[in-house]
N, C-alpha and C positions, 0 to 999 in steps of 0.2 A: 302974359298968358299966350298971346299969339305966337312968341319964341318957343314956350315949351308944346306947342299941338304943333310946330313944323318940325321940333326934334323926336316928335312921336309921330309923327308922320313919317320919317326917315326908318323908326326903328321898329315899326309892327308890322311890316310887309318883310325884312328880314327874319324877327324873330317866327312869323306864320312860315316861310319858305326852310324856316329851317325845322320847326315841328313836323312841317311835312316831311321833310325826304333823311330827316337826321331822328328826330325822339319817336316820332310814330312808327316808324318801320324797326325802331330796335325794342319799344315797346312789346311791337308784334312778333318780334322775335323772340322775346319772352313768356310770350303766352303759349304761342306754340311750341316751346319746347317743355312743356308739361301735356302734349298731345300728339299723337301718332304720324301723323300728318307728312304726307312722299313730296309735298309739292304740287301736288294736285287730287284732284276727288274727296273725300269724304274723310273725315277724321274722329278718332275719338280720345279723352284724357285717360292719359296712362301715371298721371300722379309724378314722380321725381325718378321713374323708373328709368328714363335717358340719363337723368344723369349720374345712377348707378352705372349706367350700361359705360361708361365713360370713362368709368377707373378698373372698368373689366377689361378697356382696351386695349390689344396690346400696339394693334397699330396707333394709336392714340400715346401711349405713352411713348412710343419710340419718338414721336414727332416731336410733342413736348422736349425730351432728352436733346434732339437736334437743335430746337429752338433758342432752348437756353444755353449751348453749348456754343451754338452759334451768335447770339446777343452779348453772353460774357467776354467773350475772346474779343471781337468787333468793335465793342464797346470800349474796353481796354486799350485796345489800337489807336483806335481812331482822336481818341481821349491826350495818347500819350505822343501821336506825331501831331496833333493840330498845335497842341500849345508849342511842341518844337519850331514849329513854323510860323505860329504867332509870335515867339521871343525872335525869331532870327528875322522878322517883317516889321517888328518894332523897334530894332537896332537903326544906327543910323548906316544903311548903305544905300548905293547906287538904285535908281529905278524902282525905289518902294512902292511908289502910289502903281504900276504899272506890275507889278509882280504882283500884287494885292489882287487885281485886278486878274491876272493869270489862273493865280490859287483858286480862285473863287469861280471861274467859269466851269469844270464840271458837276458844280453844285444845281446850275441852272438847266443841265442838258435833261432830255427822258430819261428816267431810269430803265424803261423797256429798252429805247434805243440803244443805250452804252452796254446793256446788257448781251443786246444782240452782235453788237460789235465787238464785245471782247467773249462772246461764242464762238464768233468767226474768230478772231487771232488764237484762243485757248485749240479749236479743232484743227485750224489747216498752217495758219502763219510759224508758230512756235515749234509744232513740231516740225514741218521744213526748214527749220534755221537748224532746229537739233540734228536734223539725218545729215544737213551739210557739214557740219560740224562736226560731229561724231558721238555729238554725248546723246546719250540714250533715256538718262532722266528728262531731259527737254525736246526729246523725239515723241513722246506718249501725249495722248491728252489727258489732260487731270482732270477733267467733266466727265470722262466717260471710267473712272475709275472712282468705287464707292467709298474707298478710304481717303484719298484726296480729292473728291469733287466740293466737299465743303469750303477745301480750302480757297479755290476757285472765287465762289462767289463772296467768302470774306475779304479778299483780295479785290473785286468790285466795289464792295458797299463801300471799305476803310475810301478807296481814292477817292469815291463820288461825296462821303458824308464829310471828308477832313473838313473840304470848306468851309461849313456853315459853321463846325463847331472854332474853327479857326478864327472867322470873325466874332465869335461869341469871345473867346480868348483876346483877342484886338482890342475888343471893346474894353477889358479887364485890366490889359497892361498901360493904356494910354492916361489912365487915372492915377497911377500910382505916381508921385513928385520925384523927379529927378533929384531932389535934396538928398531924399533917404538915399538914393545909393552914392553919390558922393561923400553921404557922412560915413556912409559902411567903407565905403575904398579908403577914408583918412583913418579908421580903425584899422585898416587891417584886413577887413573882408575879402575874402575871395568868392568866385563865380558862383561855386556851389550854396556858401555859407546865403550870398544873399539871397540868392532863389529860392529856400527854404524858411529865411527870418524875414525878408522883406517881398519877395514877387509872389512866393504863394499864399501866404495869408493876406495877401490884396486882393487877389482874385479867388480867391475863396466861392462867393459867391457864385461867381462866374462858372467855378470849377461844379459843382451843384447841380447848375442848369443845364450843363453839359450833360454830364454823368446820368441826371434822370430823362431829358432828353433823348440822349442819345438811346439808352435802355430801354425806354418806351418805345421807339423807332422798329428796332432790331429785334423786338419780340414780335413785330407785325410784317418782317422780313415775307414778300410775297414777290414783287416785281422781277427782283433777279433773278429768284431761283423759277420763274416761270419761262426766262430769258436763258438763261445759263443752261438747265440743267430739267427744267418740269417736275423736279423732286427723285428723281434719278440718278447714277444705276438705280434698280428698283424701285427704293423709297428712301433711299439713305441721305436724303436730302429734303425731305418731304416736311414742310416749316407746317405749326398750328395752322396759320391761317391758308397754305394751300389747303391743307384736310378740310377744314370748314368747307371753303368755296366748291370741291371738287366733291365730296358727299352730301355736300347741300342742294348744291346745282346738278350735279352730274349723277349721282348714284341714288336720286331717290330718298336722301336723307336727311331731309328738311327739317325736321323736329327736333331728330339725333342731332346733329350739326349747330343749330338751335342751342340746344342745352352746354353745347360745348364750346360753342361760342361765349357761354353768360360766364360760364364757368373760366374761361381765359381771360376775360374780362376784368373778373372778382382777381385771378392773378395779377395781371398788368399793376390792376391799383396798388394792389397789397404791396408789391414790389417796389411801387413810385414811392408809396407812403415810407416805403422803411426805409429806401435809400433816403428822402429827404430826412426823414428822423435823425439819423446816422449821421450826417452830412452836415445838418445844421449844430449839431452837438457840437460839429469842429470846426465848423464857424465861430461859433459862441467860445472855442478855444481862444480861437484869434484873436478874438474880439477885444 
């Protein structure tokens, strides 16, 4: 008896710190966005009419458009060099544990700080190597151009996220038995044949975690593009969750903002939910 009130002792001071600064404040952000409410002074219930106002938006919808254009792509990316980098760190060569070790260190840096760092090389560095050089595509900055500024900060996120999803893949290939593919190389197998009969349906799972991981992540894309670029030229970069923060906080639109927050929310899930649907289907292929 005294073991289980010292492991509830451990866990009702966590779970209270986290109703406070996690479930009550999203709570309250749901109540308020069925009410008027600037962020301050007096408010009254306007019923679901924010979150009509929401699909009237157009600056709201354009950001949405940005968001998921920028999530798919990234997502994509980062999905398709991490495992590259996982199969070639689970090979046997030179310096593995210390390459491992390399891959993985801009996983741990700020994402503010790398953001600002490759603000500075995107604005001043790159285009001085371009003017001395002569090429004029790498003389310009691509943040300050609104048809390539996205490109930019997906160019950040892919190098900063590879890692993590890298080890999540590490973890995937280190399981599968060195049998299987000595028995595939006495058939006959070649590189590709087993990567598709044997290394991907091993790590299946793995691939999954990734995938809704990483998607969930990159629909909440806020750090970089605050670093990179502020949602800029104009707005042509302007992610969900800057709009929320920056009409919630900043323009008086704490209700609105509110409701569109609940509303991206209800996306996010919907999104996890079908990618794992999808995913475990092809699991259960493998299986």
């Amino acid at each position: 008896m005294k073991k289980s009130n010292f492991y509830l002792l451990i866990a009702v001071p966590a779970c209270v710190l986290f109703f406070i600064f996690h479930t009550y404040p999203a709570l309250q952000g749901i109540f308020y966005s069925f009410t008027d409410w600037k962020g301050y002074g007096n408010w009254n219930f306007v019923g679901l009419k924010n979150y009509i106002n929401v699909f009237k938006d157009d600056r709201a919808g354009d950001a949405y458009l940005f968001t998921f254009q920028f999530a798919i792509v990234t997502t994509i990316l980062v999905n398709i060099i991490s495992l590259l980098i996982a199969m070639g760190l689970n090979s046997k060569i030179k310096f593995q544990k210390s390459l491992r070790a390399v891959y993985f260190l801009p996983y741990i840096l700020s994402i503010l700080i790398v953001g600002f760092i490759f603000n500075f090389i995107f604005a001043h560095m790159l285009p001085q190597v371009g003017e001395s050089l002569g090429w004029d595509w790498l003389s310009r900055n691509i943040l300050g151009d609104p048809d390539l500024a996205w490109l930019g900060i997906v160019l950040v996120a892919v190098w900063q996220s590879v890692a993590f999803s890298t080890i999540l893949y590490l973890a995937g290939l280190v399981t599968i038995p060195e049998d299987l593919y000595e028995a595939a190389s006495i058939d006959g197998a070649g590189a590709w044949r087993k990567f598709w009969s044997i290394t991907f349906p091993m790590i299946a799972a793995f691939f999954t975690i990734n995938m809704v991981l990483s998607m969930k992540g990159f629909l909440q894309v806020f750090d970089q593009i605050v670093a990179l670029t502020g949602g800029g030229p104009g707005r042509s970069t302007e992610s969900i969750s800057l709009l929320i923060y920056r009409g919630g906080f900043e323009g008086g639109e704490f209700a609105y903002q509110s409701a569109n927050a609940v509303l991206y929310f209800i996306v996010i899930v919907a999104i996890s939910l079908f990618q794992l649907k999808v995913l475990n289907k092809r699991e259960a292929k493998y299986e």
